[in-house]
Every structure is written in structure tokens, then in C-alpha cells.
Residue frames relative to the residue before (quaternion, step in Angstrom):
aa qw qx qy qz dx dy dz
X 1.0000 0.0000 0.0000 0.0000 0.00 0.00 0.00
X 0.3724 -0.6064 0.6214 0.3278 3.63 -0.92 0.76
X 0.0375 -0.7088 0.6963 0.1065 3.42 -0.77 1.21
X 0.5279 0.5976 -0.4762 0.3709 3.84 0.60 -0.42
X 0.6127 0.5108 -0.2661 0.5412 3.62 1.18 -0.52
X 0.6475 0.4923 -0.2905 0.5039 3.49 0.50 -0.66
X 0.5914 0.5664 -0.2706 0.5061 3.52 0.71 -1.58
X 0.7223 0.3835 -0.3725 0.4387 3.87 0.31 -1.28
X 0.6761 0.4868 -0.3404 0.4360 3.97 0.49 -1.19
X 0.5082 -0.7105 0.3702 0.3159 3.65 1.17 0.09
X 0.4160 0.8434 -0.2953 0.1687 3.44 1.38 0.37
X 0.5061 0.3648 -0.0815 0.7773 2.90 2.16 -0.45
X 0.6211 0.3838 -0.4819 0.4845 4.08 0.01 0.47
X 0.5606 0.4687 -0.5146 0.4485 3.79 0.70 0.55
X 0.6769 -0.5415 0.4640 0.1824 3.57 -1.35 0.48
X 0.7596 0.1194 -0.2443 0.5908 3.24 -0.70 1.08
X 0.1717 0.6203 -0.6557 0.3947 4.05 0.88 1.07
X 0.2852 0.5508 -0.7844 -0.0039 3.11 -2.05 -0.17
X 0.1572 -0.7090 0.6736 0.1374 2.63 -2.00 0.06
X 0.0819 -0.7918 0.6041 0.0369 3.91 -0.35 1.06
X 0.0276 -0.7852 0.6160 -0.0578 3.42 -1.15 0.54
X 0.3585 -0.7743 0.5213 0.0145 3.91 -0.93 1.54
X 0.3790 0.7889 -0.4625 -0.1419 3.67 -0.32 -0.02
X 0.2943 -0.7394 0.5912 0.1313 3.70 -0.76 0.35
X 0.6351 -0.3670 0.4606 0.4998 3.69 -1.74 -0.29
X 0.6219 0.6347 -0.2996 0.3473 4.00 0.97 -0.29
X 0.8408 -0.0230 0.2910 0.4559 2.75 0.25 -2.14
X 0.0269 0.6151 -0.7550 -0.2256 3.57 -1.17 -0.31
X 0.0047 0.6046 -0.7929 -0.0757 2.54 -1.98 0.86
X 0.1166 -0.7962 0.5933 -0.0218 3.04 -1.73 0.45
X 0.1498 -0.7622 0.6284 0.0426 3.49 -1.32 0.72
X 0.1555 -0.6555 0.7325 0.0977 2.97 -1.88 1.06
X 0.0838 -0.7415 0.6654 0.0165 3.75 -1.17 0.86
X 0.4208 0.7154 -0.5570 0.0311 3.31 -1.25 0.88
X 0.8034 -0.3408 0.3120 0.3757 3.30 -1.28 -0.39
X 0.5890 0.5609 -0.2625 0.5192 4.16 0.55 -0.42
X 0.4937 -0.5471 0.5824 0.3431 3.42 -1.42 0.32
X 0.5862 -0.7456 0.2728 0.1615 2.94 -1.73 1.02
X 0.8338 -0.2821 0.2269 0.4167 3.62 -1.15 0.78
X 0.1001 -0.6508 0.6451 0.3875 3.72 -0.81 0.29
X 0.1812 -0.7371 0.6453 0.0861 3.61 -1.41 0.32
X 0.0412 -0.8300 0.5546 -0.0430 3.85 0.73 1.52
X 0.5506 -0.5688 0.5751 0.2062 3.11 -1.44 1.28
X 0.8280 0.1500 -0.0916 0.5325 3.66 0.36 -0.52
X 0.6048 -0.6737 0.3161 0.2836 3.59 -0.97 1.39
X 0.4883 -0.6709 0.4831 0.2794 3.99 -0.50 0.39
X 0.5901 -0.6698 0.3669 0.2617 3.09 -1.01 1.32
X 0.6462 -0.4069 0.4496 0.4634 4.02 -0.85 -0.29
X 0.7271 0.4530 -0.2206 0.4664 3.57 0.67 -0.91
X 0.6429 0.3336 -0.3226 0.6094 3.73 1.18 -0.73
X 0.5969 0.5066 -0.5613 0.2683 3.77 0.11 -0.11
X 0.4540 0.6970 -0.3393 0.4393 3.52 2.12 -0.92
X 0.6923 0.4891 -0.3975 0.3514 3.40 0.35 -1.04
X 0.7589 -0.4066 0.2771 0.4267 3.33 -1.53 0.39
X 0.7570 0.2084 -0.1361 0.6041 3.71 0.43 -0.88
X 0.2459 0.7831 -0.5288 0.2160 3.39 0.79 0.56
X 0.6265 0.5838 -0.2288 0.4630 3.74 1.16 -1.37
X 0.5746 0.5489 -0.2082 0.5702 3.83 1.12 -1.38
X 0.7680 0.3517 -0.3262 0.4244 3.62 0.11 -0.62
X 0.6055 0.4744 -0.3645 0.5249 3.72 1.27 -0.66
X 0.7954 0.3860 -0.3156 0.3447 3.24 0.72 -0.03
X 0.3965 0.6525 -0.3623 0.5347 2.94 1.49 -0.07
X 0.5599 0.5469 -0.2472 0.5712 3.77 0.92 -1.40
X 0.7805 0.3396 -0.2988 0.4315 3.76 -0.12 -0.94
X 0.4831 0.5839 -0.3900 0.5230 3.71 1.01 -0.88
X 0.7019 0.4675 -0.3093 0.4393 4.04 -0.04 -1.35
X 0.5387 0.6106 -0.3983 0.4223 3.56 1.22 -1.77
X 0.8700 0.2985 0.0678 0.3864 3.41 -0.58 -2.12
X 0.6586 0.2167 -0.4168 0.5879 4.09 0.29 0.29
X 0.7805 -0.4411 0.4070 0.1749 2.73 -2.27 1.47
X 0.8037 0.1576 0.2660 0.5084 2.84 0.46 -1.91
X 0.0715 0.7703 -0.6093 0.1738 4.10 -0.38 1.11
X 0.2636 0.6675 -0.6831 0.1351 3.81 -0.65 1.63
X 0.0121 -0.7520 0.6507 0.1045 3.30 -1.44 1.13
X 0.1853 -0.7205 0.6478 0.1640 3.22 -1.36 0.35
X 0.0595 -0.6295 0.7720 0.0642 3.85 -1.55 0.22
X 0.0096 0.5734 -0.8174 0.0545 3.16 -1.28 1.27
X 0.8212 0.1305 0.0771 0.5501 3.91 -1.56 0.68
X 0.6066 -0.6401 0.3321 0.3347 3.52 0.10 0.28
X 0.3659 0.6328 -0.4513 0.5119 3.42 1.21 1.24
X 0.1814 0.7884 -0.5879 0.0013 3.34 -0.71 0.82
X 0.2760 -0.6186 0.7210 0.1462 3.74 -1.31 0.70
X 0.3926 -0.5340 0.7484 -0.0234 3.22 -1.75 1.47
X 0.0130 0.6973 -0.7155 0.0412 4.20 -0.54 0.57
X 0.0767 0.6838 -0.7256 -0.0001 3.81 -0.71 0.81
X 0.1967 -0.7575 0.6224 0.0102 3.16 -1.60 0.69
X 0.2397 -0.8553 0.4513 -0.0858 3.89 -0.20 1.10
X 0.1838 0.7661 -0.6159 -0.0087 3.90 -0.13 0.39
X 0.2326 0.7237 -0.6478 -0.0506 3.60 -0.98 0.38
């Protein structure tokens, strides 16, 4: 996950963030948890001009995140949201 992206859009600089992460001879998995609405994750990669736009950076990553993990589930309850990433190699 681009966390330097996140980190800038301020999605992670709120209290009560974290970020835990599992790995084995299998898998990694990982979780982000914070405060903010959740990640966009586009099915198709953003153009040159939308990456310009303010959230332009967040959405390429969001796009590359879908691209390259196995497995991607987020939820947002109340403005809490949890990032699940899921990794086989």
C-alpha cells in the first residue's frame, strides 16, 4: 500500500490509526485502520490528468493496490474504515 500517499491526504495522521501486518512462508496479510472515508480502489488505472487532481495520487494507488494484492476488502462503518490486504507468493 502506498502509505506515503495516504499519510499525505491525512488518512493516517488521525488518532487511533494503525497498521498490523502477518507474514508466513505463504502469505502476508495486512491491515490499515483509521478514521477517514475509505480508499478509492479503481478497476481501471487513472488517466495522467486525474492523477493531477488533488486526490489524483490516492486513486493511483488505490488502482495499483486492486492491481497487485490477492485479496483487497474494505469496510467504513461511522467514519471508520479497515483496509484488509491479502498477499500469496
Amino acid at each position: 500500500m502506498d502509505i506515503h500517499s495516504l499519510s499525505q491526504n491525512s488518512l493516517l495522521r488521525k488518532v487511533g490509526s494503525y497498521i498490523a501486518a502477518e507474514f508466513d512462508e505463504f502469505k502476508l496479510v495486512t491491515e490499515v485502520d483509521y478514521e477517514g472515508p475509505p480508499i478509492p480502489l479503481p478497476e481501471t488505472a487513472p488517466s495522467a490528468d486525474e492523477i493531477m487532481e488533488p486526490l489524483g495520487e490516492l486513486a493511483l494507488a488505490g488502482f495499483l493496490i486492486r492491481q497487485h494484492a490477492d485479496e483487497v476488502k474494505v469496510t467504513s462503518r461511522d467514519g471508520h474504515t479497515c483496509v484488509h490486504l491479502h498477499f500469496e507468493h
